[in-house]
N, C-alpha and C positions, 0 to 999 in steps of 0.2 A: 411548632417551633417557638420557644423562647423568645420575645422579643430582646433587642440590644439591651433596653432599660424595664426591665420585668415589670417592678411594684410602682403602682401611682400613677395617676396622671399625668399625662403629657401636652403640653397646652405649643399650639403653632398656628398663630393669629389668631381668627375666632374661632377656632376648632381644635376639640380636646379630643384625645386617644383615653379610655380609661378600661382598663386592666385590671383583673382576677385570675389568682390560681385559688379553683374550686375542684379541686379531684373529687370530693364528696358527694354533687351532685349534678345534675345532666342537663340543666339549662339554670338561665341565668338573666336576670332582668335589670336593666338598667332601670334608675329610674331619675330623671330631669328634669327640672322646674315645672312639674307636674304632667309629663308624658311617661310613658313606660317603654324602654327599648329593648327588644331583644337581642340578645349579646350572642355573638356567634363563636362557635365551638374553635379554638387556635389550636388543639392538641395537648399533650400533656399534662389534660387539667384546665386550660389557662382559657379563658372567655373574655374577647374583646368585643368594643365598639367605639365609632368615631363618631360624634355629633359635634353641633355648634356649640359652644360654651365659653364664655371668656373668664376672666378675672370675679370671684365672688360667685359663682356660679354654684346654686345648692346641688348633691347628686347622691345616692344611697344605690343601693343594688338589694335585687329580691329575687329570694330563696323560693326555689317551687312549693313549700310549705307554707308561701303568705309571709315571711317572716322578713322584714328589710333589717340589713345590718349598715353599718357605714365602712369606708375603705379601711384594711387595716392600714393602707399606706397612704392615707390623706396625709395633706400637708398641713391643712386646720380643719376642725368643726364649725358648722353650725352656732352647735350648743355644745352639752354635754357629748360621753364618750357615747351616748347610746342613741344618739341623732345621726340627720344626715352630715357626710361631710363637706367641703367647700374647696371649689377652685383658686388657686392662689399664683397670682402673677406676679412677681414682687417687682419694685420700679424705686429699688434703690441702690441710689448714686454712692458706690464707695468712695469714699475719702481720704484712704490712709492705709499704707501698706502694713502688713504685718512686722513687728520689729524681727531684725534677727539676732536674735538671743541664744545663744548655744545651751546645749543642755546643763551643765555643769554649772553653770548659773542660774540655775531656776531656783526661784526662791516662790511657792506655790501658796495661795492662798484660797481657803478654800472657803467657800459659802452659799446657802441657800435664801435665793431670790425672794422668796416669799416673805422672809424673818430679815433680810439683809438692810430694808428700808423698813418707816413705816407704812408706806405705801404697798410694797411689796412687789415690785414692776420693774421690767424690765430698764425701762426709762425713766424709774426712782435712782437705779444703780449706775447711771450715769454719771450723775451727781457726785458721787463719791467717788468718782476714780479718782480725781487730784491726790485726794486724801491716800492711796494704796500706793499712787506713785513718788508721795514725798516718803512714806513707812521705808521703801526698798524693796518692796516684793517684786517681782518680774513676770508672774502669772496669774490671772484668776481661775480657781478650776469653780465651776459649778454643779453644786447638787441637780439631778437628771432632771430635766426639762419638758421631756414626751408625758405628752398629756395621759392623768388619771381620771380613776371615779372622782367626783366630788372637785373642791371649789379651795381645798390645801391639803397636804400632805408632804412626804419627803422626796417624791418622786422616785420612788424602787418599787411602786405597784401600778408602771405605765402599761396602758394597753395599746396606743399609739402611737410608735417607737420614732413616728417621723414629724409629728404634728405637738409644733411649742406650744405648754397648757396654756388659752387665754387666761385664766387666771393672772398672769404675768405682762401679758399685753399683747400685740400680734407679731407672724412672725417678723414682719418687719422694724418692730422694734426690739427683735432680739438684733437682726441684722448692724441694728442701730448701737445697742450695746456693745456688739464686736468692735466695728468701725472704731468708736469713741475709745474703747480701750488699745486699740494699735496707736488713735492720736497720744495716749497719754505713755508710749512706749512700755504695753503690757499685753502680753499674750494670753490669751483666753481659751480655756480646755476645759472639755462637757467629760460630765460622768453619764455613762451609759450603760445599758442594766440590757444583757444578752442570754441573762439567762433564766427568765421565765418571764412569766407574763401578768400583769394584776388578776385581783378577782372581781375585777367589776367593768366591765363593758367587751371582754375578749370574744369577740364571738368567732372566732378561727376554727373551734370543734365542730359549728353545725354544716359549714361546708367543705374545710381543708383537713379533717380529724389526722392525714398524713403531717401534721406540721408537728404532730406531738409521737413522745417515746412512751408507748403504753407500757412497756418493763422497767418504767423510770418516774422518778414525784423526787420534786428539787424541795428544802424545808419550806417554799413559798409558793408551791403549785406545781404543774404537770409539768415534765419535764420537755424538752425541744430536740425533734431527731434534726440534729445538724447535718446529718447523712444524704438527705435530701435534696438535692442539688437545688431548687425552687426555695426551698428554707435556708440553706446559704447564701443565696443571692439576697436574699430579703434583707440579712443582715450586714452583708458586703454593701451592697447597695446603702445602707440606712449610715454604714460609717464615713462612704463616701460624700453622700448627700450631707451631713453636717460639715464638715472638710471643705465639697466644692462651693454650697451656696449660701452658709452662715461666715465659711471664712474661719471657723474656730479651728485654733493652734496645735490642737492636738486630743484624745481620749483616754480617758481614765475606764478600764473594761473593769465594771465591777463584780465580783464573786465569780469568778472563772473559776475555780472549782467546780462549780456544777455543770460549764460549759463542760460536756463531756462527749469528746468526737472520737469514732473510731478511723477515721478515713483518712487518706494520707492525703498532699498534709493535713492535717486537724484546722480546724475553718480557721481559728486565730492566725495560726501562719500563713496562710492564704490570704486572709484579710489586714495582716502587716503587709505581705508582697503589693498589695493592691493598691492600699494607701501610698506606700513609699514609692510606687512606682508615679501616682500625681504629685504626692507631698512629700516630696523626699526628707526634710526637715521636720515636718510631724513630732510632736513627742508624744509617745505611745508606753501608757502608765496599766500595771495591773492592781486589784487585788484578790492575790489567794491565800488562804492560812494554810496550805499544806507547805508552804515554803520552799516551794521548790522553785528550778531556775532554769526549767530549759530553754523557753518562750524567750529568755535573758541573754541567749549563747549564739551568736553569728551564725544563722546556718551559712550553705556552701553561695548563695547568693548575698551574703552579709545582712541579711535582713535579720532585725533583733527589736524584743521588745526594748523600750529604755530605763524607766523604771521600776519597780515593786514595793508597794506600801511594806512597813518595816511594825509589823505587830509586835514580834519582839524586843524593841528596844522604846515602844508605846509602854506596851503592859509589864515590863520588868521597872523601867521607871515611875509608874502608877504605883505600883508595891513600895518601894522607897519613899516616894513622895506622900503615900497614904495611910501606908499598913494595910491597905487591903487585902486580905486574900478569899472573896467568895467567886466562884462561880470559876471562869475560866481564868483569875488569878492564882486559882492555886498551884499552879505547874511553876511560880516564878515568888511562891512562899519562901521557900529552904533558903535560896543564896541569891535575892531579888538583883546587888549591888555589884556579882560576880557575873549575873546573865545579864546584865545591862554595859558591863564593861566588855560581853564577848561581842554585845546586839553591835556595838558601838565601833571594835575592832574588826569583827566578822563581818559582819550584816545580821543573819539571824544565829540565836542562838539556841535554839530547842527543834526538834522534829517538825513540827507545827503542827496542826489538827490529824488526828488519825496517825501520826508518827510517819509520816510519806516525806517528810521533808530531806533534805541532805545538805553535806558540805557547802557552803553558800562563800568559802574563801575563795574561790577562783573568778569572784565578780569585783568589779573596781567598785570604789565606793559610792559612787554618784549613783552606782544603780538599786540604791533603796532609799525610798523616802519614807523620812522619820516625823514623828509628831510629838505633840503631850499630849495633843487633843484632834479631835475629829468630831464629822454628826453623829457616826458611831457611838465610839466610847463617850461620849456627853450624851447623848438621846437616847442610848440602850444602857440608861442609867436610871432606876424611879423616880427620880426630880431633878433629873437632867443638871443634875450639878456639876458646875466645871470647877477647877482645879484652884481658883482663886478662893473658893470657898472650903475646901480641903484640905490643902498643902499650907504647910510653913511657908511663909511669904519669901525670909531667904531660900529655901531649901528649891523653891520655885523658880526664884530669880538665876539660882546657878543651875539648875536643869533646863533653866530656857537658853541661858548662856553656852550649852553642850547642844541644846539641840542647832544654835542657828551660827556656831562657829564650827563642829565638825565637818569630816570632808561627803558626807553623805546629804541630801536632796532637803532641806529643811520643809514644813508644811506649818503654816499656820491655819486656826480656825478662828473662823471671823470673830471679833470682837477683841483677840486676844491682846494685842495689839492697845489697847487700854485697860486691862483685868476687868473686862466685862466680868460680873458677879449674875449677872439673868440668865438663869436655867436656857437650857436646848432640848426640848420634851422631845417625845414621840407623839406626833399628832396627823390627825387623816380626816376627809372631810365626808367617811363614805355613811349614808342613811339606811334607817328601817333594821332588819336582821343582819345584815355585812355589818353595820355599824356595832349594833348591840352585839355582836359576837368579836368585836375587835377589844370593845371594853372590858368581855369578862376574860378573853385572852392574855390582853396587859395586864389584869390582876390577877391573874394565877400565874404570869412567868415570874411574881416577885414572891409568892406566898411562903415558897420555903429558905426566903433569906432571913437571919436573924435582924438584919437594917428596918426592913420593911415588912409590913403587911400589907394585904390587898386594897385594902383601903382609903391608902394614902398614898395611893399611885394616882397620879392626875389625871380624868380622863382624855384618853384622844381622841376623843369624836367631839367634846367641848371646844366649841370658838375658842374660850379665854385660853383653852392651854396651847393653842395656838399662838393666840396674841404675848401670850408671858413670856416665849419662847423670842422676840423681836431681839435684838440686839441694842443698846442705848444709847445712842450718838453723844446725848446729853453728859455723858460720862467723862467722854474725849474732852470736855473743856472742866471739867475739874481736874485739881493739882495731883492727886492721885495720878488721874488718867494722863495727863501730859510727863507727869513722869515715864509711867510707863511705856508711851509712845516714843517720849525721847532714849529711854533704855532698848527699847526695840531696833527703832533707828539707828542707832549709833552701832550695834551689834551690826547688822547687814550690812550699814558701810565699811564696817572692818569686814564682815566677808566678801563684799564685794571687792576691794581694794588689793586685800592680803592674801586671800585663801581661792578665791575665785583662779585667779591667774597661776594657780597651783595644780590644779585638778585637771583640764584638758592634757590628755597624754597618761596621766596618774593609772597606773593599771590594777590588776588584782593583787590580793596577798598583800597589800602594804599597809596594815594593821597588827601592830605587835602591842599585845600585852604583858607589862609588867610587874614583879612583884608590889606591893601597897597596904598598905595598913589596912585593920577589919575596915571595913564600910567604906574604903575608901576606892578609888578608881585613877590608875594609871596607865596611859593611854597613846604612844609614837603613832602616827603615821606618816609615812614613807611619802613624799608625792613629788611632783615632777619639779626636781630642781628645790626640796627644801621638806625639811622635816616639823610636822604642826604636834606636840606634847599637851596634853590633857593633864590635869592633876589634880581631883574632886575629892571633895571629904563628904559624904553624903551622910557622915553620923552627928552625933551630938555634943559628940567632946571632939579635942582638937588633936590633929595628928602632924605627925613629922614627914613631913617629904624632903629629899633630896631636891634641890635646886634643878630644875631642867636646862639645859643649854639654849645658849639662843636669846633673842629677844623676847619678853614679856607682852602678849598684846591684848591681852585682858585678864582683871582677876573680877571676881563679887568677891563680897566677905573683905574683914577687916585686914588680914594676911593668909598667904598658901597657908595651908592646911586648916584655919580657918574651921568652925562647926558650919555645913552647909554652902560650903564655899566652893569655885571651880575657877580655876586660871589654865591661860593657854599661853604657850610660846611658841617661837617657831626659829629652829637654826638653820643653817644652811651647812 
């Protein structure tokens, strides 16, 4: 029988419960500050034992082949991901309740721990909450946290999906980083990676080989039979566990696309019921490129994801603002100015990946969030260049003025907030062959762009492209940077003020697009108790727009229509 709480340790005074599902193999050895205990057979797979062990306690478990792995469900390591792992009693004092912020208000910032300080630490990012809390943001979401190979990376190659990397600090100073962020009235939500596994410490094949879909390989490894009942708990359990004992606000499930369930419900639904039934407030964020929205849609128990990363109104704006068109821009080459006024209206505007997507008008607007920038599109760039260094400064200034005054989920990426101009690489800390084979992989996914050659791709297994990639605080107190801060600022508190108390209630369909000049973008939406007008000229000469009704509550640019220019009103 299943235990109540399947994966991990279970610690009750000085005595730990510690747990394996090993379908693979027929006995099972504990092994404990240097004794070896045999684990006795629970059925299904699952090999328990109960011994002394308190807080800090080292423990590993061995394979009848000699072979010791560590928990896939530790809470920390030792060391690295290929040591033993470690008992973890945490003995902190919360402080501070979670704000309650409704969804419609989420203003999402997003950033990785590693690059966010020069530190890099859970307890560098402390430091800086004042600072996110004077900007107007309302949430921090963070790049994935479960510990990889190696000593930095992005965290989408974790092998253990429960255990915060020490790299960062321990888990109780992640603990610590929550807490601090509810004092500072900001809600804190983890990105979490459900759908494969790293390549560097997984040892889940040499004893649970049922945990993988052998008629399936996700682009980043073997794929995960969610069918499992033991393998959906794993991941039930791992959402819950961040939720009941970090306290984090909510999860960002990334590339659910590859999650692929046949089983009714499909585990995400099951693992939305499960959440909402302890966290009823949760905000529960995807991202898929096939654009689809059922995950979006109330089933018969009202359980519904909240929002979806909005790629197409990222990458049609990228086009506009760049001329880009290599690689996955070219779908939004032809009319970049016309699929960013639909991303904008609609939600999405193109099929999305493999043409799977659909009608996306029957969702309110709040439920996609939009960006200019992410660790994505910056870091799956060869020199991680952001958009400061790109774009016409006005052309920027009013596509940021559209991203964080429409009625859809705004998302900043750290530093933006001052035109951070310091790249956001792709960097990993993995050694030996995994390394050398990551390096010549980064330079052949750039070989056949005309931008780039191989060679002038930075490497990621280098320290410094790690280090280059920090973020510049120094920045923030040049006049540049406090411009830009104060331009930021004053944006959110108009949405906070104006547009925020608009949107709760605001349902689907109330995006209408209107006729507008070439390049240009006009833009009603419908919301509860008041109509917000967009009226952008994204080209180079200047165009004639009609007067919108209403009050004026922001332009860039010299006047509407303005070259590069975007104003908003709003009538009633």
């Amino acid at each position: 029988m299943i235990p109540q709480h399947a994966w991990g340790p279970v610690t009750n005074g000085d005595r730990t419960t510690f747990r394996l599902w090993a379908p693979g193999v027929d006995a099972l050895t504990l092994v404990l500050g240097g004794r070896d205990l045999a684990m006795e057979a629970a059925g299904d797979g699952w090999f328990t034992a109960t011994a002394e062990a308190g807080d800090g306690a080292a423990y590993a478990f061995r394979l009848p082949d000699g072979r010791t792995v560590p928990d896939p469900a530790a809470r920390a390591q030792v060391g690295d991901v290929h040591g033993a792992s470690r008992v973890v009693v945490s003995d902190h004092g919360w402080r501070h309740d979670a704000p309650e912020t409704p969804w419609e208000a989420a203003v999402i910032y997003e950033c990785h721990i590693g690059t966010f300080t020069s530190e890099g630490t859970y307890r560098a990012a402390i430091d800086r909450l004042p600072h996110l809390a004077r900007l107007g943001v309302t949430a921090i979401e963070l790049l994935p946290v479960a510990q990889f190979g190696g000593d930095r990376g992005w965290g989408y190659d974790g092998v253990l999906p429960y255990a915060p990397h020490p790299a960062y600090g321990t888990p109780d100073d992640l603990r610590a980083l929550v807490d601090a962020a509810h004092g500072h009235g900001l809600k804190v939500l983890l990105d979490v990676v459900y759908n494969h596994f790293g390549p560097d410490g997984n040892y889940l094949n040499a004893y649970a080989p049922d945990f993988f879909d052998p008629d399936r390989q996700t682009p980043w490894g073997a794929a995960i039979d969610y069918a499992m009942p033991q393998v959906r708990r794993f991941f039930i359990d791992n959402a819950l566990y961040w939720l009941d004992e970090f306290r984090f606000d909510g999860l960002r499930f990334d590339a659910i696309d590859q999650i692929r369930d046949p089983s009714e419900p499909e585990l995400l639904v099951e693992m939305a019921h499960a959440i909402r039934a302890r966290h009823p407030d949760a905000w529960l964020t995807t991202e898929d490129n096939r654009n689809v929205v059922h995950l979006h849609r109330p089933d018969a128990a009202g359980c519904r994801m909240d929002g979806e990363w909005n790629d197409d109104m990222h990458n049609a704006a990228h086009v506009v603002l760049t001329g880009e068109t290599e690689g996955y821009y070219d779908t939004y080459a032809d009319d970049p100015v016309g699929l960013l006024a639909r991303a904008l209206a609609h939600g999405f505007a193109t099929g999305g990946a493999g043409g799977e997507g659909v009608d996306s008008s029957d969702q309110p607007p709040a439920a996609f969030i939009d960006f200019l920038q992410n660790h994505d599109q910056t870091g799956n760039r060869a020199q991680g260049d952001r958009l400061t260094t790109l774009a016409n400064a006005d052309a920027l200034a009013a596509m940021q003025a559209i991203l964080l005054l429409s009625p859809h989920i705004p998302m900043i990426f750290m530093g933006d907030e001052w035109a951070e101009t310091n790249p956001f690489l792709f960097f990993a800390g993995f050694e030996g062959d995994l390394g050398r084979a990551v390096t010549e992989g980064r330079r052949k996914e750039f070989a056949g762009f005309a931008s780039h050659s191989g060679d002038d791709v930075p490497d990621p297994i280098d320290p410094a492209t790690f280090r280059a990639s920090r973020i510049d605080w120094a920045k923030l107190d040049t006049s540049e940077g406090r411009q830009a801060f104060d331009r930021m600022r004053d944006l959110l508190t108009l949405r906070r003020k104006r547009i925020v108390p608009l949107l709760a209630g605001t349902g689907p369909g109330c995006g209408t697009i209107l006729d507008a000049p070439e390049g240009c973008i006009a833009v009603d939406w419908r919301l509860n108790g008041a109509t917000l007008h967009l009226r952008a000229n994204m080209g180079a000469t200047p165009a004639t727009f009609p007067d919108a009704p209403g009050e004026r509550l922001h332009l860039t640019g010299a006047r509407v229509g303005a070259p590069r220019s975007a104003a908003f009103w709003l009538s009633t």
